[in-house]
N, C-alpha and C positions, 0 to 999 in steps of 0.2 A: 687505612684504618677501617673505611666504611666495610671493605672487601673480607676484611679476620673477621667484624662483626659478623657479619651476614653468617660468613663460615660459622661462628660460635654457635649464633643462632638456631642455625640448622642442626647441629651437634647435639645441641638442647633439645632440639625436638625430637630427634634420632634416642638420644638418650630416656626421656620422659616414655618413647614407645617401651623401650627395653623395659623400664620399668612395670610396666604395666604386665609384660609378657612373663616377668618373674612370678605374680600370681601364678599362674597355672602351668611353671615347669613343675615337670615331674623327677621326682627325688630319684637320685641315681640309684642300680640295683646294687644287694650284698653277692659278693663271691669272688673268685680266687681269679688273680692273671700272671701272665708270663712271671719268672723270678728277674729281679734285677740284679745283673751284674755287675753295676758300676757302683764305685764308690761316692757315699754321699756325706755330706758335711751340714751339722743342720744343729743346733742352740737347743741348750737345755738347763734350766736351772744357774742362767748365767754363764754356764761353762761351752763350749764349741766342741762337737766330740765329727769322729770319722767311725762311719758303718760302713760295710759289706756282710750282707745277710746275717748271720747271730754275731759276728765280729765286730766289738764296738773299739775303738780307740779314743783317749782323751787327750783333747792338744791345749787346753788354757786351762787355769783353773777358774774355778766355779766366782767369778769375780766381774761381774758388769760386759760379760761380751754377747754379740750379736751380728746378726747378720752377715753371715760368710758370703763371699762369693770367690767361685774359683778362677786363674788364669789361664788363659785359652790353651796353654800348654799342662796344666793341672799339676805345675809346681809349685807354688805359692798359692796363696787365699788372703783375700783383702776380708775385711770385719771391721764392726767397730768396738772399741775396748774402753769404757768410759765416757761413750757418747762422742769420741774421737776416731777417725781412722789409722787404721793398724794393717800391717802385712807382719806375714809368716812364709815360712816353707810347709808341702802337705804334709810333714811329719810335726808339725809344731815348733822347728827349731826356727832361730832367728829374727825370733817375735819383737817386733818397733814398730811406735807411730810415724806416719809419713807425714801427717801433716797436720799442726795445732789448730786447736778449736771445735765450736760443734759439727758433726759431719752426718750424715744420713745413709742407709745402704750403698755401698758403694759396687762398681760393676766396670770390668776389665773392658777397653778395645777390643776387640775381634783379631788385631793381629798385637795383642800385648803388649802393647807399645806404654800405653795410657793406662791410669785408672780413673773414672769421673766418680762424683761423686755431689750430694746436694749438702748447701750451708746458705745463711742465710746471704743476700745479694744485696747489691748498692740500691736498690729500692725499697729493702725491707722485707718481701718475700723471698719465700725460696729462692736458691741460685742453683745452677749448676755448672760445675767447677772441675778443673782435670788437672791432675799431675802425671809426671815421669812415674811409672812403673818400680823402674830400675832405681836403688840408690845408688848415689844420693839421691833424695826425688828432686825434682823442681820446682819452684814457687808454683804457685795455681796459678792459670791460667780460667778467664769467664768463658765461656761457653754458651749458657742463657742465665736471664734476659740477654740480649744481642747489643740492647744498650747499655751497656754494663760492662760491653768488649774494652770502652774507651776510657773507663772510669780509674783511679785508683782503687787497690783492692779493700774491700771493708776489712780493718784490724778482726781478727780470729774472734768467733762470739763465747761465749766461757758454756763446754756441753752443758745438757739438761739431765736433773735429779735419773734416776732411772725410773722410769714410767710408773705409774700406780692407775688404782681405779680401774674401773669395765674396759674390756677388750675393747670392746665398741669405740671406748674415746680414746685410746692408746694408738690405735688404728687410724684413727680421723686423719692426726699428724704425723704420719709415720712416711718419710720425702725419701724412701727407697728408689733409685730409679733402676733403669734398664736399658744397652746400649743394643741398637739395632745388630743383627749378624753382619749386614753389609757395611758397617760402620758409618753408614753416614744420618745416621739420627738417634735421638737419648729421647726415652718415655721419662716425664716426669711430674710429679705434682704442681700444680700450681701452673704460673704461666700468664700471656696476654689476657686470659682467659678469664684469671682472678678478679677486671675488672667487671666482668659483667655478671658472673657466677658465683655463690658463695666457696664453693669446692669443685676442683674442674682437675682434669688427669690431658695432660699435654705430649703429644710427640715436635720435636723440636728437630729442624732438618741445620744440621753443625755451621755445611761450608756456608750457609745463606745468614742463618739465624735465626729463620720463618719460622711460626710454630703452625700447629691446626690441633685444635681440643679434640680429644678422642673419645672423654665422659666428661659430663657437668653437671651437676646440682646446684638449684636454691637458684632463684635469680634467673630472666629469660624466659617464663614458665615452664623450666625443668624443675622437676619433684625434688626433694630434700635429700640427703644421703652425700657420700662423698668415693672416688674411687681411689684408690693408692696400687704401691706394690705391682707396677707394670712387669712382665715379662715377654720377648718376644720368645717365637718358634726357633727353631735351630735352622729352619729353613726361609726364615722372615716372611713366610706365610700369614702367620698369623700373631696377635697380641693377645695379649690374658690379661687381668685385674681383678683384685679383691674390692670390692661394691658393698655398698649399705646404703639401704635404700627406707630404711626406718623399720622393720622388723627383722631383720638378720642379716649378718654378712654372710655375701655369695661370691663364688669367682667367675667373674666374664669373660666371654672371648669373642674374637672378631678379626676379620680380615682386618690384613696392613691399615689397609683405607678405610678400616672403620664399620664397615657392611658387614649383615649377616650376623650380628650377636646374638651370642646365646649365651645360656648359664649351663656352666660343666658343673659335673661335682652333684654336693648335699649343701643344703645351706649349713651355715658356719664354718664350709671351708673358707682355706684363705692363703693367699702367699706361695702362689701355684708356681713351681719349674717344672719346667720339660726335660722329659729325657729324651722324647723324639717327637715324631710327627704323631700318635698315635699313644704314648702315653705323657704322662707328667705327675709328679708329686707334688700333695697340697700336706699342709695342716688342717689337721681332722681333729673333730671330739670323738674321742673314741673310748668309750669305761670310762670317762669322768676326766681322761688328762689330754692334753694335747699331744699328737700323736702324727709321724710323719708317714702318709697313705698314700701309697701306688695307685694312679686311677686309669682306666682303662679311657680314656677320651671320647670312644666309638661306642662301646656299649655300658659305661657307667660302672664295672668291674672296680672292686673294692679291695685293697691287701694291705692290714696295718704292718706297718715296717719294725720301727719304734718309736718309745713317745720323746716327743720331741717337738720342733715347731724350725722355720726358717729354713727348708730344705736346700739345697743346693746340689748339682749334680755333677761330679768331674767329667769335664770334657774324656 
């Protein structure tokens, strides 16, 4: 226990620098990069649509959905559909919930075996929880907390209204997580972490149960704000998150282990994936709507796609 402290600790302090160096990032520049080729799956007005360059497709109707994410083979896409999780095939056929109750972004294994996903846990914070891929699914299995492996599962908790109010606080609680490429660790909110931070962004290593805070707020003399919405690299290089630090949400990144953060982007992006090493798509304010923007990662290259928000990007 002393040992995760100290770790937090140090997190905090690591954290608190970032924040201060957010002052004086400079705003990414306008203009044009590479065209994307790939197909991308991303929330709009409730509804989940599929683009490839002016080609839009619509897979759900405009009815309480979010947060796609694709299977490592880019046949199917996990979402939630009423504050539940839901699978599909990429053409929108075959649409069902895998599993009752509230659910959070959810995020496929690296070899598609699994989909994890966060609910609330036998402690009362966040959990993270995993089922079979494949249907039938399987009962959930705990993942973190780690003591919670041993516990009866908490009865399903009834999802929440569909968000209202400022982005800013819709964001705060938003338990999206993000499963490492080498499969053996999930970025998630919340964590050992919660006890000493008011808001703290966790990578959680599976076969152990260890976690190590990756961002923290509030408590520990870390600065206020909170971070969500983890994404790794596609080469597990590096990790990204959307950050609020008391005047805008920005998107962070940094090495695996934490080191070297910086802010990519403009402020109020937010809900960064990657298409590779070199670029990734965020949610942008772009003419007054949200908007899914190709970003150049190296030199700040700017290309609005369409408006839209919760990017995702087929393998």
């Amino acid at each position: 226990m002393v040992s995760n402290l100290r770790t937090m600790v140090m997190a905090g302090a690591v954290v608190a620098g970032a924040a201060a160096a957010l002052a004086t990032a400079s705003p990414a520049t306008a203009g044009s990069a590479p065209a994307l080729t790939k197909q991308v799956a991303f929330a709009r007005d409730g509804a989940i649509y599929l683009s490839k360059g002016a080609a839009e497709t619509t897979l759900t109707p405009a009815a309480g959905n979010s947060r796609p994410r694709w299977a490592p083979d880019g046949r199917t896409l996990a979402y939630l559909h009423g504050g539940e999780l839901w699978q599909m095939n990429a053409d929108g056929t075959n649409q069902h919930r895998v599993t009752p109750g509230r659910a959070a972004g959810p995020a496929y294994s690296p070899d598609g075996q699994w989909i994890a996903y966060s609910a609330p846990a036998c402690l009362g914070g966040p959990g993270v929880y995993r089922v079979r891929a494949a249907a039938p699914h399987s009962a959930p299995e705990v993942l973190f907390p780690a003591a919670c492996r041993s516990e009866a599962l908490p009865a399903p908790t009834a999802p929440d209204a569909t968000g209202t109010g400022p982005l800013v606080e819709r964001l705060r609680y938003d338990d999206a997580i993000a499963w490492s490429p080498d499969g053996t660790k999930i970025a998630f909110r919340g964590g050992d972490c919660d006890s000493v931070y008011d808001n703290c962004l966790t990578i959680g290593t599976i076969a152990t149960g260890t976690e190590r805070a990756l961002a923290a707020f509030g408590g520990g003399g870390a600065d206020d704000g909170y971070a969500v919405v983890p994404a790794f690299r596609p080469d597990g290089a590096k990790v990204a998150w959307t950050a609020y630090t008391g005047d805008a949400v920005r998107v962070m990144e940094a090495a695996a282990d934490g080191s070297g953060r910086r802010q990519v982007g403009a402020a109020q992006d937010r809900e960064l994936a990657y298409v590779d090493a070199g670029r990734a798509l965020v949610t942008a304010q772009y003419r007054g709507r949200s908007t899914v923007m190709l970003l150049d990662l190296a030199s700040g290259r700017r290309t609005p796609l369409t408006q839209g928000s919760q990017p995702a990007v087929r393998p």
